[in-house]
C-alpha positions as CSV (number, residue, x, y, z in Angstrom):
1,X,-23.6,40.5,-27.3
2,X,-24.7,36.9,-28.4
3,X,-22.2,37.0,-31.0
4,X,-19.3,37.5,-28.4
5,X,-21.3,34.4,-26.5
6,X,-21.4,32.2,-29.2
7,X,-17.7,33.0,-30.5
8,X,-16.2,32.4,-26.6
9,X,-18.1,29.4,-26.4
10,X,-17.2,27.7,-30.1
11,X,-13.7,28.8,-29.0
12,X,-13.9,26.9,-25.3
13,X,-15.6,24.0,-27.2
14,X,-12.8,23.8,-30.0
15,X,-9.9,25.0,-27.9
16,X,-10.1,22.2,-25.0
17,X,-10.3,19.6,-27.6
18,X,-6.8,18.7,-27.2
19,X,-6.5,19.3,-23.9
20,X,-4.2,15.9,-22.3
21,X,-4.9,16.1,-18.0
22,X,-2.3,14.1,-16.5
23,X,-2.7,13.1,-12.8
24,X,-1.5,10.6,-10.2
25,X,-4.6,9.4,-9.4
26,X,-4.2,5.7,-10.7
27,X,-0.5,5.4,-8.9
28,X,-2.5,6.5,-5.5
29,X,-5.2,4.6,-6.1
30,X,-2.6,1.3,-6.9
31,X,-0.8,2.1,-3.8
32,X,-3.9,2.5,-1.7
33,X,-5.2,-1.5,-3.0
34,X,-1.9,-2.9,-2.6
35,X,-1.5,-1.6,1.0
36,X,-5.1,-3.1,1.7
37,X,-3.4,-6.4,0.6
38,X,-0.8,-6.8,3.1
39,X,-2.3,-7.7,6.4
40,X,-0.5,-7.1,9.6
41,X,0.5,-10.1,12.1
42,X,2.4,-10.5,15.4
43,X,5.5,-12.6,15.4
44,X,3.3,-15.7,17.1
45,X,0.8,-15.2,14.6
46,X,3.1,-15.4,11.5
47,X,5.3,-18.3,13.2
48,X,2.2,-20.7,13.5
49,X,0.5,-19.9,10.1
50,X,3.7,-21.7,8.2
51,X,4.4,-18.0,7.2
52,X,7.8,-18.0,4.8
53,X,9.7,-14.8,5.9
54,X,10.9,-12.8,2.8
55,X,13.7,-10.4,4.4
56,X,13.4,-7.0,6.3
57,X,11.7,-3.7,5.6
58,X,12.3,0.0,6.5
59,X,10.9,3.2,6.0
60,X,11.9,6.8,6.7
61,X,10.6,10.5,6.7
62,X,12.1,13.4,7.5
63,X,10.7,16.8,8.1
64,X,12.9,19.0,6.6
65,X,11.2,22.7,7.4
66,X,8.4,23.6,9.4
67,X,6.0,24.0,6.7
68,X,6.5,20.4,5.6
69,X,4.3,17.7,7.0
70,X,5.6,15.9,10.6
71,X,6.2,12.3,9.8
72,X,4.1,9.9,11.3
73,X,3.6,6.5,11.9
74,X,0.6,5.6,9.6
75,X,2.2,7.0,6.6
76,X,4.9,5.1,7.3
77,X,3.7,1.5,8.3
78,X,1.9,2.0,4.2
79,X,5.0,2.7,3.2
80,X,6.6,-0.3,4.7
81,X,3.2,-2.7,3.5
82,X,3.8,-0.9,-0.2
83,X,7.5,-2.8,0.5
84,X,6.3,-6.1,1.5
85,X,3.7,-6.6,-1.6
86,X,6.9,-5.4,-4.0
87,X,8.6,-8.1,-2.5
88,X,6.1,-10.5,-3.2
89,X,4.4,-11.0,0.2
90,X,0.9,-10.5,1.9
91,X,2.1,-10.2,5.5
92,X,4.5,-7.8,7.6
93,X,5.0,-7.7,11.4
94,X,5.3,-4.6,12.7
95,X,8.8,-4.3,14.9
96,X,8.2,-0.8,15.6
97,X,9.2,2.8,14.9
98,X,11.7,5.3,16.6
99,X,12.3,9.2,16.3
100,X,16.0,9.5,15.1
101,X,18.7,12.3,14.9
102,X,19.5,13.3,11.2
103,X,21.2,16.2,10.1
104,X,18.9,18.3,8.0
105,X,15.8,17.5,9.5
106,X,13.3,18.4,12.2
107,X,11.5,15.2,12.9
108,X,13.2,12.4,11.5
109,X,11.3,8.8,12.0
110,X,12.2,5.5,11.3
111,X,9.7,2.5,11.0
112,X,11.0,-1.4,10.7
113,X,9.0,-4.6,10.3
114,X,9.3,-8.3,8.5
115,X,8.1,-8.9,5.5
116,X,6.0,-12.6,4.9
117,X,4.2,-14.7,2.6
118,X,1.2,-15.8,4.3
119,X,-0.3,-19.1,3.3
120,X,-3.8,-18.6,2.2
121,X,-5.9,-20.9,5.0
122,X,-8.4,-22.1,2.5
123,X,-5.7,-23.6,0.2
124,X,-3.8,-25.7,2.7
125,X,-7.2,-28.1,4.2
126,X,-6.7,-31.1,5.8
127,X,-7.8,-34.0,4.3
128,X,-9.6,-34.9,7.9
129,X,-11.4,-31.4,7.4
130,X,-12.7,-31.7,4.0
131,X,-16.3,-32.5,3.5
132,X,-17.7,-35.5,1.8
133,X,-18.1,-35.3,-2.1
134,X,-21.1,-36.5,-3.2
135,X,-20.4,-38.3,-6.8
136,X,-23.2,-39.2,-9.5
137,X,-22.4,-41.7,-12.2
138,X,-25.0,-41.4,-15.3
């Protein structure tokens, strides 16, 4: 019996050697920091940070049986921050979402919002709001 033991396990040991485990764990995880990235504003907000607007973004799901998942708003409004870092920007106002007719689908939703590059507030001080520098000459 501890022959049979030892063979399975010098077999499992040697066998799974080569074994390559491919997942999409790092894409996920990417998607997940980049989404953190993009911070949401209102219009006002985005208008009086000197915000440079960098075009439109839209996102879609359709729920195509009943056994797939119901699109929802959350998964889409990542989707559409995903959009806004590809494009090069750290800010997206949200303009909304709306259920839509589309052949072929149960549920079909439709998210939009504007993509903007945020100017980071600790790079643009006044000079007025800068503290003294203290110099020492040797």
């Amino acid at each position: 019996m501890n022959k049979f033991k030892t063979i399975g396990l010098v077999l499992l040991l040697t066998g799974c050697g080569g074994i390559n485990i491919k997942t999409n764990t790092g894409s996920y995880i990417s998607h997940k920091v980049k989404t953190t990235l993009v911070k949401e504003y209102t219009l006002l907000e985005a208008h009086q940070s000197g915000a440079s607007l960098l075009g439109s973004v839209s996102s879609t799901s359709c729920q195509a049986s009943a056994k797939d998942e119901r699109p929802n708003q959350e998964s889409l409004n990542k989707s559409l921050k995903l959009k806004v870092y590809n494009l090069g920007g750290n800010g997206i106002v949200l303009e909304g979402c709306s259920v839509q007719v589309s052949a072929g689908c149960l549920k079909f939703l439709e998210c939009h919002g504007l993509a903007y590059q945020i100017p980071d507030r600790n790079q643009h001080h006044d000079a007025s709001n800068k503290p003294p520098t203290n110099v020492t000459a040797f």
